[in-house]
Each structure stands twice: as structure tokens, then as C-alpha cells.
N, C-alpha and C positions, 0 to 999 in steps of 0.2 A: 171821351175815354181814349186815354193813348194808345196806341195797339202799336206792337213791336216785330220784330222780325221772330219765327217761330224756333225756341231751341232745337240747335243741331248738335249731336254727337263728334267730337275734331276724330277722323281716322287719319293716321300714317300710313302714307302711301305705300304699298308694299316692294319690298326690294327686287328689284329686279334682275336675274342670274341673265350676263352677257354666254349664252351659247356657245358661239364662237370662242370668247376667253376662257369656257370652260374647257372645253375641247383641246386647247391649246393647252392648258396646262396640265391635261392627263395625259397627252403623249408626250412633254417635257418629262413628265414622271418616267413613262412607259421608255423612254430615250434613254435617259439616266440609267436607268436600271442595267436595261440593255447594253446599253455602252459599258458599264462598270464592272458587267458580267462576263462578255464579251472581254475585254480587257484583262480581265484576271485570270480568264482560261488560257488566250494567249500566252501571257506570261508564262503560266504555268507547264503549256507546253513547249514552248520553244528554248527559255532558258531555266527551265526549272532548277534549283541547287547552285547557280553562280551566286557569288556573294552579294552584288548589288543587286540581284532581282527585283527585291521584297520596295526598293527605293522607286520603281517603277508605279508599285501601288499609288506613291504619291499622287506623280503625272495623270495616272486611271483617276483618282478622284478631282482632281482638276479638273479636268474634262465634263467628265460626269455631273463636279457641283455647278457649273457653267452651265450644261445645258438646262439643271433642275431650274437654278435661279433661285432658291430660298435654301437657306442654311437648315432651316429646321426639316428639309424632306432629308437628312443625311440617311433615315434609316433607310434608305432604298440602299444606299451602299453599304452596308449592314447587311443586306436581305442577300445582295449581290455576293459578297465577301464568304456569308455563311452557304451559300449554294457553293460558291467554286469550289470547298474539299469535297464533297461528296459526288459533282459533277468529276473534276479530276483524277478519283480514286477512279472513280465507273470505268471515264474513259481509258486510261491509264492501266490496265489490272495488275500491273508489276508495282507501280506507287506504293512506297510506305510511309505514312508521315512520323511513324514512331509511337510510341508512347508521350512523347512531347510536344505533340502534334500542337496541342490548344499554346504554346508558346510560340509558334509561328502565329496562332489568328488573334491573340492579344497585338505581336508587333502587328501585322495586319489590319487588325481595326484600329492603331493610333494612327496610322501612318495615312489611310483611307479618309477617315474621321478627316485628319488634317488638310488634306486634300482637298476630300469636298467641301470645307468651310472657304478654304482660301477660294476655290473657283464658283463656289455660290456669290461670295460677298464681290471679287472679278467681274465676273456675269453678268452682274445685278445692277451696282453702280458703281460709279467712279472711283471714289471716296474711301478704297479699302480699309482704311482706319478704322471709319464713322460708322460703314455699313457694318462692318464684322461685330461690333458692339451692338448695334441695335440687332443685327443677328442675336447674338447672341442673350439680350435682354429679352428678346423676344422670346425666348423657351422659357418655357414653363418652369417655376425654380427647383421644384423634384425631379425634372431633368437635366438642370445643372449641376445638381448634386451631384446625379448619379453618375454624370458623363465625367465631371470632378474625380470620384471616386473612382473611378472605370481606372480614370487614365492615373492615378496614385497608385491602385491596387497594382497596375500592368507594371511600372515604371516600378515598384518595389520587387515584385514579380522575377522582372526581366532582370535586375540588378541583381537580387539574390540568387535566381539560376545560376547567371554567368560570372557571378565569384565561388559560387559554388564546383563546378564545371572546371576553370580554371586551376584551383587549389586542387582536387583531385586528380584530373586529368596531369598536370604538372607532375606532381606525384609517379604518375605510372609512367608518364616519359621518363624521368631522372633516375628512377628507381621502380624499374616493371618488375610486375609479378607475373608467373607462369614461365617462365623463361624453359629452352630447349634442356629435357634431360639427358638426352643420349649421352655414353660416356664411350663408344664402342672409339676403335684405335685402325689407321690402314694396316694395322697384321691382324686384326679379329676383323674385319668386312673384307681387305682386298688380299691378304696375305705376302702385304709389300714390308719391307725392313723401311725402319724410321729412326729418326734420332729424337729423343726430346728436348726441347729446349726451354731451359729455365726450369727444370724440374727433373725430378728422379726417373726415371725409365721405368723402375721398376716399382713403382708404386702404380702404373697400370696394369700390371698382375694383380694387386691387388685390389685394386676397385673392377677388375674385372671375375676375380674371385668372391666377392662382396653383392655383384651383383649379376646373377644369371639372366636377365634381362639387358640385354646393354641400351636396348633403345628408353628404358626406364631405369636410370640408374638412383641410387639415393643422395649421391654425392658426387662431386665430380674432381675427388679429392684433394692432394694436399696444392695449397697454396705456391707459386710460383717462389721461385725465389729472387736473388740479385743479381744474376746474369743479367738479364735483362732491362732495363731501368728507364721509366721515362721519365723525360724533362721536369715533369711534376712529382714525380716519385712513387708510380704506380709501377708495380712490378708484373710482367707478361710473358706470356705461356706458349707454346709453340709447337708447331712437330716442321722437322727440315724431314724431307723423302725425296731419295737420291732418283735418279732420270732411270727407266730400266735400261735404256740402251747403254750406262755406262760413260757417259760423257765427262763426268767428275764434277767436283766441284765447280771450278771456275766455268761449268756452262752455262749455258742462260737460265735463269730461275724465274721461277711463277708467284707469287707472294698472293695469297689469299685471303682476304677478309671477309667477315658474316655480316650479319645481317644482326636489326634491333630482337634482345632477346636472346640471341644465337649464339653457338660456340664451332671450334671446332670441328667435333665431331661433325655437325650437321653437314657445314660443308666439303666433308669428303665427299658428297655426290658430283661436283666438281673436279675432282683430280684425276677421272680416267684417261679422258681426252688427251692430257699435257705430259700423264708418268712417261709416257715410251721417251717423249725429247725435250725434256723439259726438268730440271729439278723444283722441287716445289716447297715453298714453306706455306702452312696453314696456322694461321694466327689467332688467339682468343683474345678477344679486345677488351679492353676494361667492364669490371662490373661483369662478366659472363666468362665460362669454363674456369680453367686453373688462373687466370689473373687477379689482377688485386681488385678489390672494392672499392668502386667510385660513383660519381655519379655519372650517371649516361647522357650523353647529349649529341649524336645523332651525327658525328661525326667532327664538331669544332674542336673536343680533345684527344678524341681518337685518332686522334691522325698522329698525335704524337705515339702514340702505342704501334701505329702502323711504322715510323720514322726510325723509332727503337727499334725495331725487327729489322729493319734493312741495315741499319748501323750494324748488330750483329751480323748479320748476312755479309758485309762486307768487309768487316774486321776477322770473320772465322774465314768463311768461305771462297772469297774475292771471284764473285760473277763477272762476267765479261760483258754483259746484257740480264737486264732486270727490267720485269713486265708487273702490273700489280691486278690484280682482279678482284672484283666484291660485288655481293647481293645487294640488295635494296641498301639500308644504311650503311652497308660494308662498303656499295659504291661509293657512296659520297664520300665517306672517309678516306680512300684509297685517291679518289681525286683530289680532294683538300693537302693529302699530303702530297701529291705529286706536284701541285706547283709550286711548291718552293724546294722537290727535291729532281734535280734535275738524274739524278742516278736512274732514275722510273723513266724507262723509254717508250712504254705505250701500255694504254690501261681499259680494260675488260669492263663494263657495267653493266650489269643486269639486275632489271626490274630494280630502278633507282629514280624516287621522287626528282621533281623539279625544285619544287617546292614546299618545306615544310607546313607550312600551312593546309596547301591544298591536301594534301597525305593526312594530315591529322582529320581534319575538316569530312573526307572519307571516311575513314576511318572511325568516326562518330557515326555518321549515317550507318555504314555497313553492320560494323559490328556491334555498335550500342543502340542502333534505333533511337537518334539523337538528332536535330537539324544540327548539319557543318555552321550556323554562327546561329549564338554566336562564340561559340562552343570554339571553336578552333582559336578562334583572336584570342578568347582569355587565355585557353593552355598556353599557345605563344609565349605570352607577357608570363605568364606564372615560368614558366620554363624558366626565361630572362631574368624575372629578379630572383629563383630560387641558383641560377650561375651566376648571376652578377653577370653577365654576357650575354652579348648579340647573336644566339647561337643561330641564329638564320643569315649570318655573313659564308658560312658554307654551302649556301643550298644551292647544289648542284648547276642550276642554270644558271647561278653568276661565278663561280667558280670554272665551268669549263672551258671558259671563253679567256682564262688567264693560262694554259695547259701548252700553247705556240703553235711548234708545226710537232708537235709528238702527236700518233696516230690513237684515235679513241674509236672503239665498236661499241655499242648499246645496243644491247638486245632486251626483247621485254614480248610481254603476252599480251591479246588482243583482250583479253577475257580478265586483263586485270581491274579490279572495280577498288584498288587500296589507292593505285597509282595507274588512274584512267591512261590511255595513251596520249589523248589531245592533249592532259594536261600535267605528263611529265614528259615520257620519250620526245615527242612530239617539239616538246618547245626548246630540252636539250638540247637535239641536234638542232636546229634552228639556229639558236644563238652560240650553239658553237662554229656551224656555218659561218655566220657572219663575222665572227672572230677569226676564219681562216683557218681553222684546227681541222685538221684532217680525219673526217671522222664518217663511219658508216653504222647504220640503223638495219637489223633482222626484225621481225616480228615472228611469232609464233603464233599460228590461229589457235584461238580456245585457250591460252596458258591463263591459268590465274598469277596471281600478284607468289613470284620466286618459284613459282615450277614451270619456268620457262625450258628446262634439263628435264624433267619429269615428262614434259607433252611433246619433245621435239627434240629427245636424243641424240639421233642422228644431224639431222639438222645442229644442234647445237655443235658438238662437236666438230661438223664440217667448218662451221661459221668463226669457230674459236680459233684454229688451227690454220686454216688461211688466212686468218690475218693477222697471227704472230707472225708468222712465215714472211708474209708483205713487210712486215714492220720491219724485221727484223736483215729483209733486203732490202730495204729502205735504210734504215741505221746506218 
């Protein structure tokens, strides 16, 4: 009888977890996280609001997917990305991310995502091609879809915000609403004589009979007429107010320009300081007070409106010495025209962007509770193809450095949040420095963005006056 070996059950040896490799790769986790968290708060505090910040996220998830080593732990930077707002905000308690806050963490999680895929598949192996694909074969296919779709939805998203953003925002640059209504006159606020220029005199009787409010007027009545004419054929409004001290005409004159938005009127809180020795013209720049209707553009064609006023000025009047001064956009204009107008012997700026951009880009955050991009680049472009022009060839800080040895003061507020200091005053004089143009920087603590005059009076007027005076023993 054959007798055999006794049936045995075949078992699979059971798998055995390396300890050590485990270990290891839950503090790679623990690292990643860490690093990628770390990394975003950084950011967040030290350059928060520059335009390239958000590009940084990249390098974080580099980093980051590197240390993980598998494509598929991304959501650690996910986890990372969704803590740094609500960490941020904590630390931060002035932060606002806006109402459009989740439009920064879409750019944020492609940009991250991107990252760490590239520094996982880095990390891991050579082969960044070869590896990135079996990465990425290796997710599960309801997670490709969805990462698919993530990144479709963000990118349609992102695309439609910022032509959206753009077409509008363009809009309210070329053609703002809300604009200044005061219609008051220097004989109803300072009870100075004036002449009008380019318009009837005495139709400010009757818009000042029309409207017993003058800092709320309903009109800012009749239309300029053809005295005045610019190159393009916008017609501009004006008031000439003779020096009190009696000097006449041909003595030195102050030429005035507003700010976006603004007329006239507004800027008579400038004209105390200069009445006693100074005669003064106060200019309505296109598109605002009694001039003609155009489009606004922030100084590239106003300057021809500012060039038409001096033409007058020098055809009626014949100055001996001419200075030009302007707010916020009125600067820019008033510098744009003074380099090709050599008549403009030294010129006044206050609270005047650098840079277009950076001003709008503000100006979203501040006012609209909006992220600066990518909000500011589209208005830009929308601006550009609604002129057909480069209207950022005026922006002040490449403009002043064309200006020679004529003397320039800019004054500005500490407390301005339209036109930070760092990043207008600040870089104006700068590169007008190094251009050689003679030029000095006031600050005002606390002014906000054009009540540099409202916070520091005195001061201003000191500031104003000693340096026509210089200039003008300089000349």
C-alpha cells in the first residue's frame, strides 16, 4: 500500500511592514505638510499683495512634493494651502481677502498642485517624463477627473473673472462715475475776484442760484466754449485769479490741475498758500467741470488740456515765470506736459501714483474688496484697446526722469493706502534722482491718498512756498 506525504494547506506568507520605512515615510508626510504650511504663511506675511507673490506657491510645492516623494500625497498641500487663509486672517487681523477671496485659492491650488507634482516626480526619480505619467496613471480615475475638472472649472473661472474685471473696471477709468460735484467759485469760498476762462462769468450766478448747496451742485453748468481748444478738439474751462499782492499779469503764475474724477472747484483748497504772490490759473481737465466730454485717461491726453491753458496764459497774459501743480492724476498730467513744455519751470506733485498699475491694483483691494491681479493687468489692457494707446507711457516714474535740471517737490501722505509710499513717492523721487532732476520729497504723517493739505496745513504751505521761492532764485 503506497502511503504519501500528508495533505498540507499552501499559506502566503504574510506581508511584512518595514517599521523603519514606515516611519519614514509618515514624517516625509509630516515634512511636507509642514514645509508647505510654513511656506505659505511666509509668503503671506512678508510679501503679501506683490504681484508675483502667488508664483512663489510654485517653488513651496516643489519643495514640499520633493520631500513627500509620491505625486499622489498632493493633498497634503491642499490641507497646507486651505489652512494658510484662516491661519493668515488670525494672525493678520487687519487682512481682508475680499469677497473674492476663493479666486486667489483656485490660483493657489493650480499653482501648488503644479508644484508638488513637479517636485514629487524630481524627488522620486530621474526620468521626469516617465515618472510624472505613472504619477499620474497611478491616481485613482475619479481623481483624475476631478483634478481635470478642478483645474477646467479654475482656468474658465479665472478667465471669465478677469475679462470680466477688465471690461468694467476700463470702463470706470475712461469714463468714471461719481465724479466731484462742488460747483462753489474763489468769490463764494475765498471772496477773491476771478476771471473765467472759456465760459461766461456770469453763468456762475446762476448755478450758484440753482443750487444752494454748492458743495452739492446738480450741474456744473454750461459747456466751455472755443477760447480754449485742444489739439484734439476738446474744449477747457478755467478760472485765471489775479496775485493779491498786485503783481499783474505778467508775474509768475501757478497753473493747477485736479485729480481723476475732479474739477475745479475741488482744488481751490490749494490756492491759499500761492494767492498773496502768485497769480493762479485753476484748470478743469477733460471729461470733468465745464470742459468737454472725452475720454479720461489718466493723464496721456490731458496734458494736452493742461498745454491749451498755458498757450492761453501766454497768448493773454505773457508770464514771466510759470510753475504747474496737480493732485494725484492732475500730477501726472501736469508732468507729462511739462516735458515737452519747456515754458513749465518747476512743478508741485502731490499724492501722484508711480505707476498706473500699482494705483488701480490698490485700488481694487481698498475700495472694491478685490485681489490687485488679476484685476489691475486686465483694466490696464482694457484701458489700452478702449484708446487705442499706451496710456502707461505717462506713468509718472518714467516720465520724471525726462523733466532735466527744472526743480520738482512731491509731497504725499504716510497714510496713503490708493498710492502706498514705497510704491509711488518713494520710487518717483528715486528715478528722478538718478536722472539728475532736482527734486525734494515732504511727507505728511497720517494724510490719506490727496488730503495731504487737509492733515498738514501748515506744513504744506511752508513746503509749497519755499520751494517756488528756491526755484524761482534758481531760474
Amino acid at each position: 500500500m503506497a502511503t504519501g506525504h500528508p495533505a498540507s494547506a499552501h499559506v502566503a506568507p504574510a506581508l511584512r511592514v518595514d517599521p523603519v520605512a514606515a516611519a519614514r515615510s509618515r514624517w516625509r508626510m509630516a515634512a511636507a505638510f509642514l514645509v508647505a504650511l510654513g511656506g505659505l504663511l511666509l509668503v503671506s506675511a512678508l510679501i503679501w499683495g506683490e504681484w508675483w507673490f502667488a508664483f512663489l506657491w510654485i517653488a513651496i510645492g516643489v519643495v514640499a512634493g520633493a520631500i513627500a516623494g509620491r505625486g499622489r500625497l498632493v493633498w497634503l498641500a491642499w490641507m497646507a494651502l486651505a489652512a494658510d487663509y484662516p491661519i493668515s486672517t488670525a494672525l493678520d487681523g487687519t487682512r481682508d481677502f475680499g469677497p473674492f477671496w476663493f479666486l486667489g485659492a483656485i490660483l493657489g491650488l493650480v499653482f501648488v498642485t503644479a508644484g508638488f507634482a513637479t517636485g514629487a516626480a524630481i524627488g522620486w526619480r530621474a526620468n521626469l517624463w516617465e515618472q510624472s505619467r505613472a504619477t499620474w496613471q497611478g491616481i485613482g480615475r475619479a481623481w483624475r477627473r476631478a483634478i481635470v475638472a478642478a483645474v477646467v472649472v479654475g482656468l474658465l473661472g479665472f478667465g471669465g473673472y478677469t475679462g470680466y474685471v477688465g471690461a468694467i473696471g476700463s470702463q470706470e477709468i475712461v469714463h468714471p462715475t461719481g465724479k466731484w460735484t462742488g460747483c462753489d467759485t474763489p468769490a463764494s469760498r475765498f471772496g477773491w475776484t476771478y476771471e473765467a476762462i472759456n465760459y461766461d462769468l456770469a453763468d456762475d450766478a446762476r448755478l450758484a442760484a440753482a443750487n444752494p448747496d454748492l458743495a452739492r451742485c446738480s450741474s456744473q453748468g454750461a459747456v466751455a466754449g472755443d477760447e480754449v481748444v485742444t489739439g484734439d478738439g476738446i474744449s477747457i474751462a478755467g478760472w485765471y485769479i489775479p496775485a493779491a499782492s498786485g503783481i499783474g499779469p505778467t508775474g509768475p503764475t501757478v497753473v493747477i490741475a485736479p485729480g481723476w474724477k475732479s474739477n475745479k472747484s475741488e482744488i481751490l483748497k490749494y490756492a491759499p498758500p500761492f494767492h498773496d504772490a502768485y497769480n493762479l490759473v485753476l484748470v478743469d481737465l477733460r471729461n470733468g467741470g465745464r470742459s468737454g466730454v472725452a475720454d479720461t485717461t489718466w493723464g496721456l491726453r490731458e496734458q494736452l488740456d493742461v498745454r491749451a491753458m498755458v498757450d492761453w496764459l501766454d497768448r493773454v497774459k505773457h508770464p514771466t515765470w510759470i510753475a504747474s501743480m496737480g493732485n494725484s492724476m492732475g500730477g501726472a498730467t501736469v508732468l507729462a506736459e511739462a516735458v515737452t513744455d519747456e515754458r513749465v519751470q518747476a512743478l508741485i506733485l502731490d499724492s501722484m501714483h508711480a505707476h498706473a498699475v500699482v494705483s488701480i491694483g490698490n485700488g481694487l483691494e481698498v475700495e472694491n474688496g478685490q485681489p490687485s491681479l488679476p484685476g489691475s493687468w486686465a483694466i490696464v489692457a482694457g484701458v489700452a484697446l478702449r484708446l487705442g494707446a499706451d496710456w502707461t507711457e505717462v506713468d509718472p516714474v518714467r516720465t520724471v526722469a525726462r523733466i532735466g535740471d527744472r526743480p520738482v517737490l512731491l509731497t504725499h501722505g504716510t497714510g496713503d493706502v490708493l498710492d502706498r509710499p514705497a510704491e509711488s513717492a518713494d520710487l518717483t523721487y528715486h528715478a528722478a534722482l538718478e536722472a539728475g532732476v532736482p527734486v525734494e520729497l515732504q511727507y505728511c504723517r497720517g494724510a490719506t491718498h490727496g488730503a495731504v493739505i487737509d492733515t498738514c496745513p501748515a506744513d504744506w504751505a511752508r513746503w509749497v512756498t519755499s520751494f517756488l521761492e528756491g526755484a524761482r532764485t534758481k531760474g
